[in-house]
C-alpha positions in Angstrom: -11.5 -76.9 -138.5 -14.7 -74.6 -139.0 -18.0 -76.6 -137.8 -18.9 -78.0 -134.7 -19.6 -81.5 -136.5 -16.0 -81.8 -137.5 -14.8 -80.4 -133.6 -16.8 -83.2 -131.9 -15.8 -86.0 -134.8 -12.5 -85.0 -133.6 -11.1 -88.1 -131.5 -11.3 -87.5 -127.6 -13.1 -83.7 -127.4 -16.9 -85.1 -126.5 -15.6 -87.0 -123.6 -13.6 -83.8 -123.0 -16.6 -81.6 -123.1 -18.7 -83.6 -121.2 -15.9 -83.8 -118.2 -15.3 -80.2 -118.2 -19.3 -79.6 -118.4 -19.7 -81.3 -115.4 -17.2 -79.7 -113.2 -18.7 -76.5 -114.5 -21.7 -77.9 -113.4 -20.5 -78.9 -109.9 -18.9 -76.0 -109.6 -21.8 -73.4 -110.0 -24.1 -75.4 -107.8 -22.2 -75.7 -104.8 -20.8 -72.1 -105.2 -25.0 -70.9 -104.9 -25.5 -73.6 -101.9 -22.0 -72.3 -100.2 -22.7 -68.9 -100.8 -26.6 -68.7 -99.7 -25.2 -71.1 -96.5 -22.6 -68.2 -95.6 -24.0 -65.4 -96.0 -27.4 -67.0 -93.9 -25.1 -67.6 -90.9 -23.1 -64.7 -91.3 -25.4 -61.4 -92.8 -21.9 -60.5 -94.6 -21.8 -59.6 -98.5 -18.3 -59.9 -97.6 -18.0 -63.1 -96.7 -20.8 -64.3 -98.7 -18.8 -63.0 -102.2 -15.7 -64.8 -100.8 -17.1 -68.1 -100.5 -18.5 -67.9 -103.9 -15.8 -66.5 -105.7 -12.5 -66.8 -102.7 -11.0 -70.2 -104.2 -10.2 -68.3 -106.5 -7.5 -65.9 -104.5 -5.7 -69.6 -103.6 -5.0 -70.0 -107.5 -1.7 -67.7 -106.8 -0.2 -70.4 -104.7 -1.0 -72.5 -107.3 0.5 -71.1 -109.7 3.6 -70.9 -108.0 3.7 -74.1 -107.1 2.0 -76.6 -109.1 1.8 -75.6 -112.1 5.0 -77.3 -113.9 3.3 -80.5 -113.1 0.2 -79.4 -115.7 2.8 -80.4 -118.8 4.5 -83.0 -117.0 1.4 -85.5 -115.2 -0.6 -87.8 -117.5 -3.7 -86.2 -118.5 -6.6 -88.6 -117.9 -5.0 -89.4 -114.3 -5.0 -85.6 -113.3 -8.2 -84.7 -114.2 -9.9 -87.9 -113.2 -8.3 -87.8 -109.9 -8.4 -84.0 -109.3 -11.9 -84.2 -109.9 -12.3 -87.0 -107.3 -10.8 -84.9 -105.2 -13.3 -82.1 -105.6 -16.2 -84.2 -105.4 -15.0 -85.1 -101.7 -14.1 -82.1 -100.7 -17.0 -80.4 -102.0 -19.3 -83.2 -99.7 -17.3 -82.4 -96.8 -18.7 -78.8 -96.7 -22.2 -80.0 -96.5 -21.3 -82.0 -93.1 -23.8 -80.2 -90.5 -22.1 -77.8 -87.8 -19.0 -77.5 -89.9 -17.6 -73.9 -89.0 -17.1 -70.9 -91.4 -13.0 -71.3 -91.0 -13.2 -75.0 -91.6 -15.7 -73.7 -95.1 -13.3 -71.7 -96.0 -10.4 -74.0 -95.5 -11.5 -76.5 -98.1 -12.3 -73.9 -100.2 -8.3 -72.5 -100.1 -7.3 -76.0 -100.6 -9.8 -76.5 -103.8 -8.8 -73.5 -105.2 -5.0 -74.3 -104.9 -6.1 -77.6 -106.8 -8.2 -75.7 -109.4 -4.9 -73.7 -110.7 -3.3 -77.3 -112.1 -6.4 -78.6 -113.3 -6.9 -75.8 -115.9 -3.3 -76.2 -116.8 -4.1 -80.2 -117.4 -7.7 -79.2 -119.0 -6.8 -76.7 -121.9 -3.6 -77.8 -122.3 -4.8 -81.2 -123.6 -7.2 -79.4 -125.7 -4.7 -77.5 -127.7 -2.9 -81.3 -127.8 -6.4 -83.0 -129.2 -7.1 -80.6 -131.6 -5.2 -79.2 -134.3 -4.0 -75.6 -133.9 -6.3 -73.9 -135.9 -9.3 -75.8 -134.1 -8.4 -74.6 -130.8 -10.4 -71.3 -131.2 -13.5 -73.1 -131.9 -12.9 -75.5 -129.3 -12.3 -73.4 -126.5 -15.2 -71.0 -127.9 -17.3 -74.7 -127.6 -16.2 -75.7 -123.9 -16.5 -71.4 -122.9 -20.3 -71.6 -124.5 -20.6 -74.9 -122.3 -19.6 -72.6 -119.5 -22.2 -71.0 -120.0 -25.2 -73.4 -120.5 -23.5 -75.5 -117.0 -24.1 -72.0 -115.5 -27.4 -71.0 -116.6 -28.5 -74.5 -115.6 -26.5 -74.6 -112.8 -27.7 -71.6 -111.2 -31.2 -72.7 -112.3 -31.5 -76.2 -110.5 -28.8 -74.6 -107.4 -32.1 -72.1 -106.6 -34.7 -74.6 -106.9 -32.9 -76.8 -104.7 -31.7 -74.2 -102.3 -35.3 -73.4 -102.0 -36.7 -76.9 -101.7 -34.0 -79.0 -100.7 -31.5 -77.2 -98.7 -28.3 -75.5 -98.9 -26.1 -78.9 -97.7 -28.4 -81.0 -100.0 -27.6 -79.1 -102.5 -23.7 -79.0 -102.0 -24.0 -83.5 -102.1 -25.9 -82.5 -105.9 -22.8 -80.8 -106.4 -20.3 -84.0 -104.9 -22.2 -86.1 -107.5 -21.8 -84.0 -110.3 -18.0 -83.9 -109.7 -17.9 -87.7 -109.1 -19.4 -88.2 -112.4 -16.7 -86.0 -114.3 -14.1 -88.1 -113.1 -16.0 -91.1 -114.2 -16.0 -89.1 -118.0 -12.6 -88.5 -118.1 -11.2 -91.6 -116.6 -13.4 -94.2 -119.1 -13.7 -91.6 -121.8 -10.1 -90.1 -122.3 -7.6 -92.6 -123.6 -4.0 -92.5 -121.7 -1.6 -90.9 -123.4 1.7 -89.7 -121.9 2.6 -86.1 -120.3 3.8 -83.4 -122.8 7.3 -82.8 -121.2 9.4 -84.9 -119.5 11.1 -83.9 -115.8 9.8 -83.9 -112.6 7.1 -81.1 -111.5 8.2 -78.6 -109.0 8.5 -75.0 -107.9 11.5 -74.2 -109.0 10.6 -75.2 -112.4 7.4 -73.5 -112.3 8.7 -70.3 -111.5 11.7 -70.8 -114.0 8.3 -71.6 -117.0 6.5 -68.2 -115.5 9.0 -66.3 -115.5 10.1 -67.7 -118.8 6.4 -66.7 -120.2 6.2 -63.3 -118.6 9.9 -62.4 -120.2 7.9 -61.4 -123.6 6.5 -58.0 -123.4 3.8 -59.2 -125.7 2.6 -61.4 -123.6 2.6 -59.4 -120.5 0.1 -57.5 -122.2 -2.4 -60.5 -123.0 -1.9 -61.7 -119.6 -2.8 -58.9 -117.9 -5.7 -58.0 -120.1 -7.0 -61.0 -119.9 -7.3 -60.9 -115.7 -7.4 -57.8 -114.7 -10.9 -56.5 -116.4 -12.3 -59.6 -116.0 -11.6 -59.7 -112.5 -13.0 -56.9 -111.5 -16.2 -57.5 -113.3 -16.3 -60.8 -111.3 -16.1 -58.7 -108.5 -19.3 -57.1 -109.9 -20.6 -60.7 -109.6 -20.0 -61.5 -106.4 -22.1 -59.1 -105.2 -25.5 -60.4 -106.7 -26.5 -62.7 -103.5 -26.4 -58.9 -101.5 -28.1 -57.0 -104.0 -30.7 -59.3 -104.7 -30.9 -62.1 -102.4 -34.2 -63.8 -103.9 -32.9 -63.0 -107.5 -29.3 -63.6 -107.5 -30.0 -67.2 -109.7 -32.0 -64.9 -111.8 -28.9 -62.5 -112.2 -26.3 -65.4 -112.4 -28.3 -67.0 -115.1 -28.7 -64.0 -117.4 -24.6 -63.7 -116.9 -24.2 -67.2 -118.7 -26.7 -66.3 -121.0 -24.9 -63.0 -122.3 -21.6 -65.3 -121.9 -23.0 -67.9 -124.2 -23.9 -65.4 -126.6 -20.6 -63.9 -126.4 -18.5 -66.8 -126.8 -20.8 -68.4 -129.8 -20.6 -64.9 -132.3 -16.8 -64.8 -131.2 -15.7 -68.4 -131.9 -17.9 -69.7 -134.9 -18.3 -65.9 -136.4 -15.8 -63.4 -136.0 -13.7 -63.6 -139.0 -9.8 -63.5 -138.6 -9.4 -59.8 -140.1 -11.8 -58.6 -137.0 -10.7 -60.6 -133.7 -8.1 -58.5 -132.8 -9.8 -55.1 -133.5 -12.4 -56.0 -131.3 -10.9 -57.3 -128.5 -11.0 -53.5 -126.6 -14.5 -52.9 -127.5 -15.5 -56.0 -126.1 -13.9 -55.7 -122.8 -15.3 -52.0 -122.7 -18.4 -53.8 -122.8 -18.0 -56.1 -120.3 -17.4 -53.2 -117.7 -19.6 -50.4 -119.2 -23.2 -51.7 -118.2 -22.7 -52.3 -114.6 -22.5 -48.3 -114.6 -26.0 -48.3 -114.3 -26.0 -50.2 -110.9 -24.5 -46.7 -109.4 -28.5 -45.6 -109.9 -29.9 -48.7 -107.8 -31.6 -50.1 -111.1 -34.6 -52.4 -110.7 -34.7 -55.9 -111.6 -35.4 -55.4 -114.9 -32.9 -52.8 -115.9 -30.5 -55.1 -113.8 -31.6 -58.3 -115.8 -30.6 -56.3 -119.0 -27.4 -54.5 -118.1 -25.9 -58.0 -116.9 -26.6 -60.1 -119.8 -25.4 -57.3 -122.4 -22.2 -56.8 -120.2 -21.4 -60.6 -120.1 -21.3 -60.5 -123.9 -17.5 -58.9 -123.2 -16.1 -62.2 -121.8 -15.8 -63.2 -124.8 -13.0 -60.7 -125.3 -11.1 -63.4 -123.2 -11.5 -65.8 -126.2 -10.0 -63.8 -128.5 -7.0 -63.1 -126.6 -6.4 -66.7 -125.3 -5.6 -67.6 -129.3 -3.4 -64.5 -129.5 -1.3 -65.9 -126.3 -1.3 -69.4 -128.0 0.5 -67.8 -131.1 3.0 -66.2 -129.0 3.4 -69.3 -127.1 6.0 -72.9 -127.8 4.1 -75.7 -128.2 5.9 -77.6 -125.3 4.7 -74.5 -122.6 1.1 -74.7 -123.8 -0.6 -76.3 -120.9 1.6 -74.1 -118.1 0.6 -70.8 -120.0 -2.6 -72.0 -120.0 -2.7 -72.6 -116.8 -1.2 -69.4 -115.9 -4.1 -67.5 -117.4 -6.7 -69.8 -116.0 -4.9 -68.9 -112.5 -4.3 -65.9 -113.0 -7.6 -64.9 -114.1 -9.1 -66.7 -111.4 -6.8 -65.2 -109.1 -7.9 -62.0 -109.7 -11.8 -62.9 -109.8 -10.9 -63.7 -106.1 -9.4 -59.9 -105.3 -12.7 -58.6 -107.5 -14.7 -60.8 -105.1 -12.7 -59.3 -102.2 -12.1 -55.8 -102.9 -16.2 -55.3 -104.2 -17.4 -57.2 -100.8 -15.0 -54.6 -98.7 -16.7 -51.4 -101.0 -20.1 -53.2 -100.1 -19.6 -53.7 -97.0 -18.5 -50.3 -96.5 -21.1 -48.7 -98.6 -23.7 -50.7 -100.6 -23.9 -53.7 -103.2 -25.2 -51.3 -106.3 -21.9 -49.1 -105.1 -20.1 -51.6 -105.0 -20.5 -52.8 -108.9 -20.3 -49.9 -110.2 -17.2 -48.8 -108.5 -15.2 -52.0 -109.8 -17.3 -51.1 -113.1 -15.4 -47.4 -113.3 -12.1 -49.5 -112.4 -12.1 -52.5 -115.2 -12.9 -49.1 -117.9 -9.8 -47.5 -116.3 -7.4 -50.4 -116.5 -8.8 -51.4 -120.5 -8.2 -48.3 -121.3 -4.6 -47.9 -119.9 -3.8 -51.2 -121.5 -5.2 -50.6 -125.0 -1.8 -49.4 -126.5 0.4 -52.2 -125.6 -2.6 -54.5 -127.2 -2.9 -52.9 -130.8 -2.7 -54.9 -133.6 0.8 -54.9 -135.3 2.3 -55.9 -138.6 3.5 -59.7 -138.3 5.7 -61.4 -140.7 6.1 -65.0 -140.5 8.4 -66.8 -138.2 9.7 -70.4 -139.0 9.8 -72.9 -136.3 12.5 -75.9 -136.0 9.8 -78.0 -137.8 9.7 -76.2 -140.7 5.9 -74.6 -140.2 5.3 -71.1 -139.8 3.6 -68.9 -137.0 2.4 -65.4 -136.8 4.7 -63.4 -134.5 4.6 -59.8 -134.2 7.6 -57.5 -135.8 8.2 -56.2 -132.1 8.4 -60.4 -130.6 12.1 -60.6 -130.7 12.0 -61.3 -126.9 10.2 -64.8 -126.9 12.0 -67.4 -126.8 11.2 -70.5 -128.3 
């Protein structure tokens, strides 16, 4: 699979995009409305960052908990009804008078949510499509992250500036009501990928089964730890530039976009893996310039040529897929996905606390200095190696590397 046309003639993926748009959607809208809401009542980049970005730091208990059940629920019923579940939460917050703990409370309790719908979300993606269309497909529903955001952002300014902040979180209650409308009358039912009942135990058992393989260890940790702190770079655009942080949030999609396009349509084979440190170099190298205060300008460019780097994530979620069973799919999925967003919440944290105690333009381009640090010290466990094919019960074949012993299938 090597064009968009054949990825959206492929049955179920439109319907797919379009409910995973939305939430995207949802998501950045409300995050602008919550943020510009707290950090009004409250002066605090600290806070402000956290109720952007904090859901995130619930994904840990998450994925400690739930996230058995991502392989092991029906996939139309979980992301219908989880994103039911958002859209009234995410109306809640907009009820006048509601406290900052209460805020924060449904924000812990979406993000613990969050950590199995990922699981649910990509996991049925690499069922829909066959394996050698789930690069472009992710690459497709990462590039719609990025169009949801710019737009997102876009409208979430207008109508933070004409509407309100709690009208604006009801825009983003509707949006989520209308992804669960797309995947409930758009997805067809089909039946969870293992059988057993979800629990902890069994989640632990799957994550710790997934993080036995040295190999994998690597990808996982590359693929949260730098992006994390970059996040954390993020958070602090409603402090650094209150008027402009759409502006700045925007030009991240955009550089996103452009990432994720030239990665999945074309990067060939020979060069994803060689690039993947460069890229994430990238995504932390620009934000350097934030230690000189930049103007809005300078800003404007050094965050749309840094966001290019996510698309490092892309390359390495295929690389985790190959080293990956087919019946684990959805939970190590989901494990990145919480994971990551796990450690977009400490990046959120840890820059707000450097902010706080120093200044916003600091404050990126400390966690700048630290995502260089951490690609750096994780480059040799990443290198490409000599792989010789390994033959599945089936009969097919899969790429594994000469060093892969450990993973067990």
């Amino acid at each position: 699979m090597r064009t968009y046309r054949e990825l959206f003639r492929a049955p179920e993926f439109t319907p797919l995009f379009l409910t995973a748009s939305m939430q995207v959607a949802a998501q950045t809208v409300s995050g602008l409305a919550l943020g510009t809401l707290i950090y009004t009542a409250t002066g605090s980049p600290l806070l402000a960052a956290l109720a952007m970005f904090g859901p995130a730091l619930a994904q840990v208990v998450g994925a400690t908990t739930l996230l058995s059940a991502a392989d092991r629920l029906p996939p139309r019923a979980a992301l219908s009804g989880l994103a039911l579940l958002f859209a009234l939460e995410t109306a809640a917050q907009a009820i006048p008078g509601l406290p900052v703990w209460a805020a924060f409370t449904i924000l812990f309790v979406l993000g613990v949510l969050a950590s199995l719908g990922g699981g649910v979300r990509y996991g049925l993606l690499n069922e829909i499509l066959a394996r050698d269309g789930y690069l472009l497909g992710r690459s497709v529903l990462n590039m719609s992250v990025g169009a949801m955001q710019i737009c997102g952002f876009a409208l979430g300014g207008v109508l933070v500036a004409t509407l309100s902040p709690r009208g604006t979180l009801l825009t983003g209650a509707a949006l989520y009501l209308a992804a669960a409308l797309a995947a409930r009358f758009g997805l067809s039912g089909r039946p969870s990928r293992a059988a057993g009942r979800p629990s902890a135990a069994e989640t632990w058992r799957n994550n710790a089964r997934l993080w036995s393989s040295k190999p994998r260890r690597y990808v996982y940790l590359a693929l949260w730890v730098p992006n994390g702190l970059i996040v954390g770079c993020e958070s602090l655009y409603v402090s650094y530039a209150p008027r402009d942080a759409g502006l700045l949030f925007a030009c991240a999609a955009l550089g996103m976009l452009a990432g994720d396009t030239l990665a999945g349509r074309f990067v060939p084979q020979r060069w994803r893996e060689r690039l993947g440190g460069p890229l994430r170099l990238l995504l932390a190298a620009p934000y350097l310039i934030f230690a000189l205060n930049p103007a809005l300008p300078f800003a404007v460019a050094a965050v749309v040529l840094a966001s290019v780097g996510y698309s490092a994530s892309l390359l390495l979620q295929e690389r985790l897929m190959s080293l990956t069973p087919d019946e684990l799919s959805g939970h190590a999925l989901g494990l990145h996905m919480s994971g990551m967003l796990t450690m977009q919440g400490v990046g959120a944290a840890l820059a707000g606390v450097v902010a706080q105690r120093t200044s916003p333009s600091t404050g990126m381009a400390v966690m700048a200095a630290t995502s260089v640090a951490v690609t750096l010290a994780l480059a040799r466990g990443l290198r490409p190696e000599r792989r010789k094919p390994h033959v599945r019960p089936s009969g097919a074949t899969r790429e594994v590397g000469a060093d892969q012993s450990a993973i067990d299938w």
